[in-house]
N, C-alpha and C positions, 0 to 999 in steps of 0.2 A: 849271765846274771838274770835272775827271773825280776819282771815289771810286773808292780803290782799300784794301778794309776785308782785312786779313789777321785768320786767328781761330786760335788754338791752345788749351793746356791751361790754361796760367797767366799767360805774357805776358812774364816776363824775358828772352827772349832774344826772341822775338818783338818784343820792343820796341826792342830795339839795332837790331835788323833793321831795322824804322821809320824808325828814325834815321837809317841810313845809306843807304837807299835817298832819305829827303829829302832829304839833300847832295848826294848823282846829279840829282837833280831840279833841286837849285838849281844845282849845275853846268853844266846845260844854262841854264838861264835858262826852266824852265818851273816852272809848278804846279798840283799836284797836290792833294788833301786823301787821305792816308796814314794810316793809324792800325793799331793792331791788339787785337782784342777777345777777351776769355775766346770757346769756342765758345757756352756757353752763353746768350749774346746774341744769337745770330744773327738772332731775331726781329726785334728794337729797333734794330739798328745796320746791318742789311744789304738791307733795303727800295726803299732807295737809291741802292744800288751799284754802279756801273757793272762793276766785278768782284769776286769773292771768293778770294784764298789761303789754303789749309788750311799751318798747320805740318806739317812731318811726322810728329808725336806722334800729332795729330787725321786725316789722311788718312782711316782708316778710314771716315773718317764719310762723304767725301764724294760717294755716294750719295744718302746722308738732308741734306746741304745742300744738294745741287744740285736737290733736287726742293720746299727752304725757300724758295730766291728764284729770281728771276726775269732774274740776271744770269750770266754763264761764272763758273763754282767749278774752280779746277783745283790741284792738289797744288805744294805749293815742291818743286823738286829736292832733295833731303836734302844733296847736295854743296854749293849753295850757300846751307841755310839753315845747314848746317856751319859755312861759311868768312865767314857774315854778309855775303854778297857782297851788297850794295844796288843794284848795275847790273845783276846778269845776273836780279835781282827782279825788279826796275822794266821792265826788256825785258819779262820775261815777261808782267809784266800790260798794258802796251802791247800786247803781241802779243795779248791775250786780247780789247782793247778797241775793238783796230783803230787806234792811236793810235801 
């Protein structure tokens, strides 16, 4: 099962975000393990990750993530971490994962 860990500042909206990118997922009929972590975890939670999305809050950082783990770290588009879009998410880390 592919991981796909999102990390930002705090997590509430991030977390919606989660949410509806698993509905996309179960709309296809596939799955995935989805979650999303303070950044401050990155150690403990992103190890294993077949990808990592930064909120746009945290971007800045990712520099100093992409050189933490050992997976593609790439920024949410702000437009659809705006619109809490879950499919143009879930694309993206597909695209990131090869999947």
């Amino acid at each position: 099962m592919k991981k796909i860990i999102l990390l930002c500042a705090g997590g509430m909206s991030t977390g919606v975000l989660v949410n509806n990118m698993k509905a996309v997922a179960r709309q296809k009929s596939e799955e995935y393990f989805i979650d999303a972590f303070p950044i401050n975890a990155v150690e403990t939670v992103c190890q294993d990750a077949d990808c990592v999305l930064l909120g746009p809050q945290v971007s800045y950082q990712l520099a100093e993530i992409t050189s933490a783990v050992s997976c593609p770290v790439e920024s949410i588009d702000m437009r659809h971490y705006g619109m809490m879009d879950g499919a143009k998410v879930l694309d993206q880390a597909l695209a990131m994962i090869g999947g």
